[in-house]
Residue, then its C-alpha position, 0 to 999 in steps of 0.5 A: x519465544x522471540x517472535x511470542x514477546x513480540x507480538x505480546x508487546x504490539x497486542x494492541x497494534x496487530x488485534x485491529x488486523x483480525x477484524x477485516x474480512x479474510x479478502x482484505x488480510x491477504x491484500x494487506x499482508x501481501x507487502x512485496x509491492x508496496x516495499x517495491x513502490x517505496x524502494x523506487x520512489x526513495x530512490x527517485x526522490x534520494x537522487x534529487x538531493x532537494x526540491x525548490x517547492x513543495x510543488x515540484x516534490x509532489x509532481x516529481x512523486x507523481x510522474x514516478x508513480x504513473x512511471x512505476x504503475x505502467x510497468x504493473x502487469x496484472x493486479x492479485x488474484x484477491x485484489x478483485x474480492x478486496x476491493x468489493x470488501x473495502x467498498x463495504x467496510x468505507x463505502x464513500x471513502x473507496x471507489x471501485x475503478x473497473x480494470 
């Protein structure tokens, strides 16, 4: 019942998921990857404490995420299927980099 309310009263919030293809529902409800990418990049900026600029802030975060994406083994086996669908549904927005 819990979990029925729920959903009730975020209706309109979770109704927009259900209009993406089945390819592109699995990439966004697979969040193991993204939550870990978040957890190490607040851990990363939590250690600094502040930033002088704004600069130093966004090339801290991006020398973590080359560091965090050079540990990636291999992608999801539906990632392949997504990608083609996100390039049909944004067209110039997506681009497709071959692996």
């Amino acid at each position: 019942p819990t979990v029925v309310a729920a959903w009730r009263r975020a209706w309109g919030r979770v109704i927009p998921f259900f209009a993406f293809p089945p390819e592109v529902r699995r990439i966004i409800y697979t969040t193991n990857a993204i939550e870990s990418v978040h957890s190490r990049l607040r851990k990363i900026i939590k250690s600094r404490g502040h930033f002088p600029s704004d600069e130093a802030a966004t090339k801290l975060i991006w020398l973590a995420l080359r560091n965090i994406t050079a540990d990636w083994k291999r992608s999801s086996k539906e990632w392949k299927s997504a990608m083609n669908q996100f390039a049909i549904l944004y067209g110039d927005r997506f681009t497709l980099t071959p692996r």
